[in-house]
One Martini backbone bead per residue (centre of mass of N, CA, C, O) as a GRO file, in nm:
protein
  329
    1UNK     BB    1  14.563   2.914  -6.923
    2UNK     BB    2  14.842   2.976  -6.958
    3UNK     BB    3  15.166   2.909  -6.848
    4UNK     BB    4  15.499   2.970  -6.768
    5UNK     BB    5  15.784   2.967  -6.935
    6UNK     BB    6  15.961   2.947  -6.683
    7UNK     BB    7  16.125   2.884  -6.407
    8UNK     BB    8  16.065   2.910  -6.077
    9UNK     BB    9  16.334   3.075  -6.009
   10UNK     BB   10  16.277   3.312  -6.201
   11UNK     BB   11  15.982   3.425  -6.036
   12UNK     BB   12  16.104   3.520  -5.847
   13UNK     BB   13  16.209   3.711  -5.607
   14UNK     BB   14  16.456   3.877  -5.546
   15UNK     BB   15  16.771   3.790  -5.303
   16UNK     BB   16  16.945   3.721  -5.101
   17UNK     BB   17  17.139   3.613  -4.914
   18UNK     BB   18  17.176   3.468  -4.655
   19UNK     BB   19  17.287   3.488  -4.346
   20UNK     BB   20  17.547   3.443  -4.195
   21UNK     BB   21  17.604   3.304  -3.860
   22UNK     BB   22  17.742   3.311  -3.607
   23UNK     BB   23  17.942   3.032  -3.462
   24UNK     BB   24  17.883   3.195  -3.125
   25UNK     BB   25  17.583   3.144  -3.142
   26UNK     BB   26  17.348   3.058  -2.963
   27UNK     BB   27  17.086   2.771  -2.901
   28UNK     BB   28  16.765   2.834  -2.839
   29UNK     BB   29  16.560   2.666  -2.589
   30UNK     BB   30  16.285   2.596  -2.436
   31UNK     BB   31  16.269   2.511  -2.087
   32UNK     BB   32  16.009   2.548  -1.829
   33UNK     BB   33  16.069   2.866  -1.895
   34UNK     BB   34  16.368   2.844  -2.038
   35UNK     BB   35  16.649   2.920  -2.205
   36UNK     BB   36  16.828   2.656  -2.364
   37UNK     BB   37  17.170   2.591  -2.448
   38UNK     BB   38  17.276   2.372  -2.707
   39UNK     BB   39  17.575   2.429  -2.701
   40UNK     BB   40  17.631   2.311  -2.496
   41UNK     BB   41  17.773   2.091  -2.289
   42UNK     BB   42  17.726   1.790  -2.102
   43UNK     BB   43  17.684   1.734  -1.763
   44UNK     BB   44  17.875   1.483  -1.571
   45UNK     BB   45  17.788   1.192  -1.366
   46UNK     BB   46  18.052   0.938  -1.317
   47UNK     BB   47  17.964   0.606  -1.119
   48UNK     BB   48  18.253   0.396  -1.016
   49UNK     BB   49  18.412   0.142  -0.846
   50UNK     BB   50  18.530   0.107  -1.102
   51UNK     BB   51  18.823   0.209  -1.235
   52UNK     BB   52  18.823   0.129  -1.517
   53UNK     BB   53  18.562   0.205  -1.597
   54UNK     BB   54  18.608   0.496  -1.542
   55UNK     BB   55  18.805   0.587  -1.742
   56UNK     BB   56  18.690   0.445  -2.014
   57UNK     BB   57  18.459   0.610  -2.014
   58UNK     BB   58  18.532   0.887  -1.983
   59UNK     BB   59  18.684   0.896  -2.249
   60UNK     BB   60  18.428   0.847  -2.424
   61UNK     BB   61  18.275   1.105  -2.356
   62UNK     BB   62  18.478   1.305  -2.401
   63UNK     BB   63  18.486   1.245  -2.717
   64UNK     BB   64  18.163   1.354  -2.742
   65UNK     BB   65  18.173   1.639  -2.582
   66UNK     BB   66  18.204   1.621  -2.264
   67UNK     BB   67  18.141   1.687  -1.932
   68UNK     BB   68  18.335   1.499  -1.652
   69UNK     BB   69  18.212   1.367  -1.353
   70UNK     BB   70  18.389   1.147  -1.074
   71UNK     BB   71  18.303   0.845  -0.856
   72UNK     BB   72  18.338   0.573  -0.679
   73UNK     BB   73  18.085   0.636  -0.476
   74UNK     BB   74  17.839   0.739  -0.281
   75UNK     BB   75  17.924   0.965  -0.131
   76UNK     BB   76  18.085   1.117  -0.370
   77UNK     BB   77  17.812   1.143  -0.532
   78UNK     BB   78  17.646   1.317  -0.328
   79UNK     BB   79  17.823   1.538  -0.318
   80UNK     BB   80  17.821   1.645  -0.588
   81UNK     BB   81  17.517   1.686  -0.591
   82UNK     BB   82  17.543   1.914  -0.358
   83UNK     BB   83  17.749   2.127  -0.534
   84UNK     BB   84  17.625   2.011  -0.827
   85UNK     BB   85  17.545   2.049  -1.180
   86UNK     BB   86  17.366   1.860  -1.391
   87UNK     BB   87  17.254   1.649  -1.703
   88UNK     BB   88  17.391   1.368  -1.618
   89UNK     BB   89  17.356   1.033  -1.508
   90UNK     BB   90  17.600   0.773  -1.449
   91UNK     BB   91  17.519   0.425  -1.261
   92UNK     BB   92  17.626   0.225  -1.099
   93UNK     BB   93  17.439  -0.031  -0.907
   94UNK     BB   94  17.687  -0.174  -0.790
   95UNK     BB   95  17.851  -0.021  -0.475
   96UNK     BB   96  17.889  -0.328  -0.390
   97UNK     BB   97  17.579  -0.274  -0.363
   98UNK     BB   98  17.302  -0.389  -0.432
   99UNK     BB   99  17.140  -0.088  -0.542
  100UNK     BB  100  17.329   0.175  -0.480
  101UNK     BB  101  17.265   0.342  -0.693
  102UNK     BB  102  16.943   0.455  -0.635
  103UNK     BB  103  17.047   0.648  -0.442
  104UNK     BB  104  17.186   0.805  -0.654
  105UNK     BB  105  16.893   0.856  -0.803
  106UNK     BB  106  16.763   0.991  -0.610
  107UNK     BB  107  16.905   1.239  -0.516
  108UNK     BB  108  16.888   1.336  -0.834
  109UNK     BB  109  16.566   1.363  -0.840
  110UNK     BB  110  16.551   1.579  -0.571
  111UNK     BB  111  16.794   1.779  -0.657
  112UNK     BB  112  16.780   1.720  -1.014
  113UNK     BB  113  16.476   1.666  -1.201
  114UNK     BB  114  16.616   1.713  -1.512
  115UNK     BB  115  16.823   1.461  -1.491
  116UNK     BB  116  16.950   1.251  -1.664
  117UNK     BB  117  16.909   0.890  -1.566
  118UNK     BB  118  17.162   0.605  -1.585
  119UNK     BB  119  17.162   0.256  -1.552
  120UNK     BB  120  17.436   0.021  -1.461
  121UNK     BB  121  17.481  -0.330  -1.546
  122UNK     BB  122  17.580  -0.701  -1.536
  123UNK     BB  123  17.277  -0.764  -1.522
  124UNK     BB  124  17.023  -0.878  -1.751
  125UNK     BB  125  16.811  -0.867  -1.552
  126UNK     BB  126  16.722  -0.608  -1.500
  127UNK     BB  127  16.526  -0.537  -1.698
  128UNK     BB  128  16.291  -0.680  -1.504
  129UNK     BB  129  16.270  -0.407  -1.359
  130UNK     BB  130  16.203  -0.136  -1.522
  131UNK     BB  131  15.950  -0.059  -1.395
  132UNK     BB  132  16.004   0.005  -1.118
  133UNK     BB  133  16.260   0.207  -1.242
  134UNK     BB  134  16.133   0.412  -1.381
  135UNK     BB  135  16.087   0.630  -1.178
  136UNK     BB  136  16.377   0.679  -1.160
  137UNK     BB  137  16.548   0.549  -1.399
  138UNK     BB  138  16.543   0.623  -1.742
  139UNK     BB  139  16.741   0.405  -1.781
  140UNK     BB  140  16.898   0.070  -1.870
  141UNK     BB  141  17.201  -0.064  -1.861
  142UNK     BB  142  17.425  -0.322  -2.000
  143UNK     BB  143  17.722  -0.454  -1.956
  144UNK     BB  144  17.864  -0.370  -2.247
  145UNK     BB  145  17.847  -0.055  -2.356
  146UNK     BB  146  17.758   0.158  -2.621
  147UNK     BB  147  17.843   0.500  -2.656
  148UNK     BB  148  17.642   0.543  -2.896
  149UNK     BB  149  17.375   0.492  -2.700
  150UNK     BB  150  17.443   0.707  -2.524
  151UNK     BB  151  17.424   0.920  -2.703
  152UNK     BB  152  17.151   0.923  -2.811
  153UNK     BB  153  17.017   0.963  -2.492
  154UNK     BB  154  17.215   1.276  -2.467
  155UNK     BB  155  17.079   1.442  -2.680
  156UNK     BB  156  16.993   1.738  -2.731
  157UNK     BB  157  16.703   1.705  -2.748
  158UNK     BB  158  16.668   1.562  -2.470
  159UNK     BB  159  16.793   1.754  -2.297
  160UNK     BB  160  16.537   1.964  -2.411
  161UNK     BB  161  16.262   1.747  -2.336
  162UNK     BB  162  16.201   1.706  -2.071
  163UNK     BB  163  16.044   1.700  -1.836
  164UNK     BB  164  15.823   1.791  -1.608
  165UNK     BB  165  15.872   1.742  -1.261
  166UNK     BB  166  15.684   1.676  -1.006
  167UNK     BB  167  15.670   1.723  -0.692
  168UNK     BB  168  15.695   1.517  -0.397
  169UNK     BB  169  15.596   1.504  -0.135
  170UNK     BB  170  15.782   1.529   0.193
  171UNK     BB  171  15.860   1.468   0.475
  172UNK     BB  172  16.141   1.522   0.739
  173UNK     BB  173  16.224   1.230   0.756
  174UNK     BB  174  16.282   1.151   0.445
  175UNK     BB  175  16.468   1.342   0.431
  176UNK     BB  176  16.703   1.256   0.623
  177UNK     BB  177  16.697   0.954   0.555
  178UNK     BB  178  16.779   1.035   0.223
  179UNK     BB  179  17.024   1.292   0.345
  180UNK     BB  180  17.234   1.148   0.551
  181UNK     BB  181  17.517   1.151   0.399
  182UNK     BB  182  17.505   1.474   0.329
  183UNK     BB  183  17.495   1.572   0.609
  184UNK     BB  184  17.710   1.485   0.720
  185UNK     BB  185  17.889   1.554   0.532
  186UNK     BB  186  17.853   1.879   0.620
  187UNK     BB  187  17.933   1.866   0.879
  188UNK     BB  188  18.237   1.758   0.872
  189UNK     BB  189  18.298   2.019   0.727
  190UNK     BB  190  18.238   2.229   0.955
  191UNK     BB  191  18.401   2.127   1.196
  192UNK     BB  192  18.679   2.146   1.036
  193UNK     BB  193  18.650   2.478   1.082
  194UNK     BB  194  18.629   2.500   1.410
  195UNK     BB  195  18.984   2.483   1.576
  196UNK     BB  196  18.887   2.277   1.826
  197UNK     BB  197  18.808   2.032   1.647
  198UNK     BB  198  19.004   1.959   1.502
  199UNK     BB  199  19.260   1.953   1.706
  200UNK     BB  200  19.120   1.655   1.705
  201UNK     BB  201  19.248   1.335   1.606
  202UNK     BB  202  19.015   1.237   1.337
  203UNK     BB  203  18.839   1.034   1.172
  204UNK     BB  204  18.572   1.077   0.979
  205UNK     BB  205  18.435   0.815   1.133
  206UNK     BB  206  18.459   0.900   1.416
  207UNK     BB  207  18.376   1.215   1.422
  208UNK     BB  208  18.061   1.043   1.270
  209UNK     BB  209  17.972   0.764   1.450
  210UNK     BB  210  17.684   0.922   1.588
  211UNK     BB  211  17.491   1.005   1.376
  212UNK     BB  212  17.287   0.829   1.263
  213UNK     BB  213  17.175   0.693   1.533
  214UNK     BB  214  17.040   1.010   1.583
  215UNK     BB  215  16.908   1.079   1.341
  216UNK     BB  216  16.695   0.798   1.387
  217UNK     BB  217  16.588   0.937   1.633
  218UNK     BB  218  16.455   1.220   1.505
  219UNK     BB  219  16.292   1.060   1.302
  220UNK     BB  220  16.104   0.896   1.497
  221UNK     BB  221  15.954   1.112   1.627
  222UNK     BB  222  15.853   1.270   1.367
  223UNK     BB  223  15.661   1.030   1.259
  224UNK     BB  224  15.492   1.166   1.536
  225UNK     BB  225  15.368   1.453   1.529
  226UNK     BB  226  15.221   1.461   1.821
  227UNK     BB  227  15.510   1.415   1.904
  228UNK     BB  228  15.659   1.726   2.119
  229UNK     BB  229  15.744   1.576   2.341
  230UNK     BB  230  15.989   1.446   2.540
  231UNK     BB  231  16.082   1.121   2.558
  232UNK     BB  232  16.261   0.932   2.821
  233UNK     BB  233  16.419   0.817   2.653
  234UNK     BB  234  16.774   0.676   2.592
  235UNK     BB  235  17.013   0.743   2.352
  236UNK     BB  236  17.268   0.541   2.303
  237UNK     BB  237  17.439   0.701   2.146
  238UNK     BB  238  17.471   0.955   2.305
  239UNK     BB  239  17.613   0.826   2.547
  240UNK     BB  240  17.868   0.735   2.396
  241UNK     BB  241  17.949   0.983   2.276
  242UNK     BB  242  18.047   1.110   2.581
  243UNK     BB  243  18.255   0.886   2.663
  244UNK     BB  244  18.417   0.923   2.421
  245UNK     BB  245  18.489   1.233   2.409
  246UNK     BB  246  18.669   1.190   2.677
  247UNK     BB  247  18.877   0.991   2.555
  248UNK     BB  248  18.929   1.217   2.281
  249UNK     BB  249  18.977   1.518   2.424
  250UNK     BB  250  18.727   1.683   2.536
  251UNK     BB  251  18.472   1.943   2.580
  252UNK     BB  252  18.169   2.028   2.677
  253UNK     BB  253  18.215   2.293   2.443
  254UNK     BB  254  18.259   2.101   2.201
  255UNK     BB  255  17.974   1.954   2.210
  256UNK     BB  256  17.788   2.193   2.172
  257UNK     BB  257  17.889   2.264   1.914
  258UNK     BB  258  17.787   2.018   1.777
  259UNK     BB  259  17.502   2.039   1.825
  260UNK     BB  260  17.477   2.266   1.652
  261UNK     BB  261  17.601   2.200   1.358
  262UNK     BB  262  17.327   1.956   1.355
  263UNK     BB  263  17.115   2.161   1.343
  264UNK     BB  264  17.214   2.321   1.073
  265UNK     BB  265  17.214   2.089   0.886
  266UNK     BB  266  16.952   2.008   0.888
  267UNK     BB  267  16.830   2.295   0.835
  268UNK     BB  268  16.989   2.286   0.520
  269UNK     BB  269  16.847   2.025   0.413
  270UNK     BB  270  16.559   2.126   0.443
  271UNK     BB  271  16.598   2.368   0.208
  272UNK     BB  272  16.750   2.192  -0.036
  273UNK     BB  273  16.441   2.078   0.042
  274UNK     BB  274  16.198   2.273  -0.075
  275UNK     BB  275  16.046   2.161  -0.314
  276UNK     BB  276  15.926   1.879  -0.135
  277UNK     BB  277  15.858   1.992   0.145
  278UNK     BB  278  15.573   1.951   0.375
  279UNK     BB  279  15.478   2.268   0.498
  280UNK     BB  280  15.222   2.147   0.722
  281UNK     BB  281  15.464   2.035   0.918
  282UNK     BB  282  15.734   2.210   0.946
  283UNK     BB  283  15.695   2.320   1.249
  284UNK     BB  284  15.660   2.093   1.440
  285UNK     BB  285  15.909   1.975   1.371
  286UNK     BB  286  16.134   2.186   1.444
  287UNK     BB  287  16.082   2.135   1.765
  288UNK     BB  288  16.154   1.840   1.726
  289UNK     BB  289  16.437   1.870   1.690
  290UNK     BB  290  16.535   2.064   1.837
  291UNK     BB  291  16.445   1.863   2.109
  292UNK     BB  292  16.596   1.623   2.035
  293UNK     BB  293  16.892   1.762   2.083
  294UNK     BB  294  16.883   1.877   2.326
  295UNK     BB  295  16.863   1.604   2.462
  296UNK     BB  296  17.122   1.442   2.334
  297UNK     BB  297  17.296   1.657   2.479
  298UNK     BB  298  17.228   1.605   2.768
  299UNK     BB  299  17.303   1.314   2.746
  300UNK     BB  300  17.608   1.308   2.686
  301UNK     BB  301  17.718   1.533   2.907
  302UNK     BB  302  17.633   1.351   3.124
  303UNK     BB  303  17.833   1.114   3.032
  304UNK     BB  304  18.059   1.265   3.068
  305UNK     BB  305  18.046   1.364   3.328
  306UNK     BB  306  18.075   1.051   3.452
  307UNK     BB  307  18.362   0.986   3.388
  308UNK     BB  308  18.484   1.250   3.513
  309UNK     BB  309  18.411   1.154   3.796
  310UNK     BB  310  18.565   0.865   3.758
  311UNK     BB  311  18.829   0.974   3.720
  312UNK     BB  312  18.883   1.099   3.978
  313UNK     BB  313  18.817   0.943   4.180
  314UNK     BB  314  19.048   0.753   4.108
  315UNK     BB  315  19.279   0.921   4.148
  316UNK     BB  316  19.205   1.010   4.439
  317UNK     BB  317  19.247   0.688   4.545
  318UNK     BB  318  19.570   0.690   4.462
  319UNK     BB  319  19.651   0.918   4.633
  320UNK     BB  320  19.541   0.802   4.891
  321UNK     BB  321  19.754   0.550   4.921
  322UNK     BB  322  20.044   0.648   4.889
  323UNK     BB  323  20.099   0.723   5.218
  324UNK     BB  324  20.028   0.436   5.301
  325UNK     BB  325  20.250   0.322   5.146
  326UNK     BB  326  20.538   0.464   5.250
  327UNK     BB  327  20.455   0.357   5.555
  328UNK     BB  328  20.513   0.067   5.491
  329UNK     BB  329  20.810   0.099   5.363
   0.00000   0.00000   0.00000
C-alpha cells in the first residue's frame, strides 16, 4: 500500500482559525479545591527594620509586577498579617533582635499557611540551619539577594501549587502566647474607641504595660487544665495596675471596661485561630480565662480602692493639722 503524496497539513479536514480569547479573560486554576487567577498580582508583605533596604527591594518587587505592603518592625507587621491576606511573606531575621523573623514566619504560617514565606539574613551561615528552618519558612536568602532570585521563587505555578498543610492542633495557651502581640494591637485599638478611655492621654505602651504580664499569668493557669478554681496567688501586674490606674486619673468604672475588652480581644484571638485551636480543652480553658479576668479584675480594683483610701486618708490629716497649725501661729 503506497502512502499518500500529498503533505500531512493539505490530509487535514479543513478548520477555522483557532478563537483568539480576551485578553480581560482570567486564567484560573484548581487549589486547594478553590479556583485561583493565575492572571492575579501577587500580594507581599516585606518586612525590614532597614529603611533603605525596604525601599530598594519594594521598588525591584514593584516592578516585577507585585503588589508590596511593608512594615519595619515585629508589631507592624503582625498588624498586617492580622488584617490582610498575603500570598508572599519575605523577611528579614533580624530585627533587630537574631531570630525576630521566625515570630513573623510563624505568625503567617498559622494565621495564613498557603503563603510562600521567605526570610533574609546577612549572615551566610544561616543556610546551615536550614533543616530546621524549613517546617516555618520556605526558602531563606543570603542578603544582598537578586530580584530575579525572588521572581524565581514567586512564580505563578509556585504560588498556586503549594501544599495544603495541615493545622497542627494548638492548646489555648500556644495561642496567646504566640498571638499576644496582635492580642495587644486589638485591645488598644478597642481601648482608644471608648470615649472614657481615650480622653486619658497616654502612650499605647503605657496604656497596655501591664497586658503581657497579665496575659502570661493567664497563660500560666491553661497550662493546668485540671486547675479550674482560682489559686490563692496574687498576680503582681493586677495589684501595679491598679495603683498606677489611680494616678493616671482613672476611675473604678474604667478599669472594669478594660477588663472587659481584655476579655474579647483574647476570646476574639481565639477564633481567628479556630482552624488550630484543640476544641477538646476548649470549654475548660473558657472558664479559666473567663476566671482569671475576673480575679485579675478584683485584685486590680482592690489595690486602686487601697491608694485612694491612702490618699484621702493623708488630705483628711492635712486638713485636720491646718486649725491647730492657725493657733500656734
Amino acid at each position: 500500500m503506497s502512502l499518500p503524496q500529498k503533505p500531512y497539513a493539505e490530509l487535514e479536514e479543513p478548520h477555522s482559525a483557532p478563537t483568539k480569547l480576551p485578553d480581560d479573560l482570567p486564567i484560573l486554576q484548581m487549589r486547594s479545591g478553590q479556583l485561583v487567577d493565575l492572571m492575579k498580582r501577587p500580594r507581599i508583605l516585606l518586612v525590614d527594620d532597614n529603611s533603605d533596604e525596604l525601599v530598594l527591594t519594594r521598588r525591584s518587587l514593584v516592578r516585577q509586577n507585585c503588589e508590596v505592603v511593608t512594615a519595619s518592625c515585629v508589631i507592624d507587621a503582625l498588624k498586617q498579617i492580622a488584617t490582610q491576606n498575603f500570598d508572599v511573606l519575605i523577611t528579614d531575621l533580624h530585627m533587630p533582635e537574631p531570630g525576630d523573623g521566625f515570630t513573623v514566619v510563624s505568625a503567617m504560617r498559622h494565621s495564613q499557611p498557603q503563603a510562600l514565606t521567605l526570610v533574609v539574613s546577612d549572615y551566610p551561615d544561616v543556610q546551615k540551619a536550614m533543616n530546621a528552618i524549613l517546617l516555618q519558612a520556605d526558602e531563606v536568602l543570603v542578603k544582598p539577594f537578586d530580584a530575579k532570585q525572588l521572581a524565581g521563587l514567586m512564580d505563578r505555578e509556585r504560588l498556586t501549587s503549594l501544599p495544603s498543610l495541615k493545622p497542627v492542633k494548638e492548646s489555648v495557651a500556644s495561642i496567646l502566647n504566640r498571638d499576644v502581640a496582635i492580642l495587644i494591637q486589638h485591645w488598644l485599638a478597642r481601648a482608644e474607641e471608648v470615649k472614657e478611655l481615650a480622653a486619658i492621654p497616654l502612650a499605647a505602651s503605657d496604656r497596655a504595660a501591664f497586658l503581657p504580664e497579665m496575659i502570661r499569668s493567664i497563660t500560666a493557669r491553661l497550662r493546668n487544665i485540671l486547675e479550674t478554681k482560682a489559686s490563692d496567688s496574687t498576680t503582681a501586674a493586677a495589684v501595679v495596675h491598679g495603683q498606677c490606674r489611680y494616678r493616671q486619673g482613672y476611675t473604678a468604672p474604667m478599669i472594669v471596661q478594660e477588663s472587659r475588652l481584655l476579655q474579647v480581644s483574647i476570646f476574639e484571638t481565639i477564633q481567628r485561630n479556630s482552624s488550630t485551636v484543640d476544641f477538646t480543652t476548649l470549654l475548660p480553658n473558657i472558664m479559666i480565662i473567663a476566671d482569671e479576668v475576673d480575679l485579675q479584675l478584683q485584685q486590680t480594683i482592690s489595690s486602686f480602692l487601697a491608694v485612694q483610701r491612702e490618699e484621702v486618708a493623708l488630705a483628711s490629716a492635712v486638713i485636720a493639722k491646718e486649725p491647730a497649725l492657725a493657733q500656734t501661729n
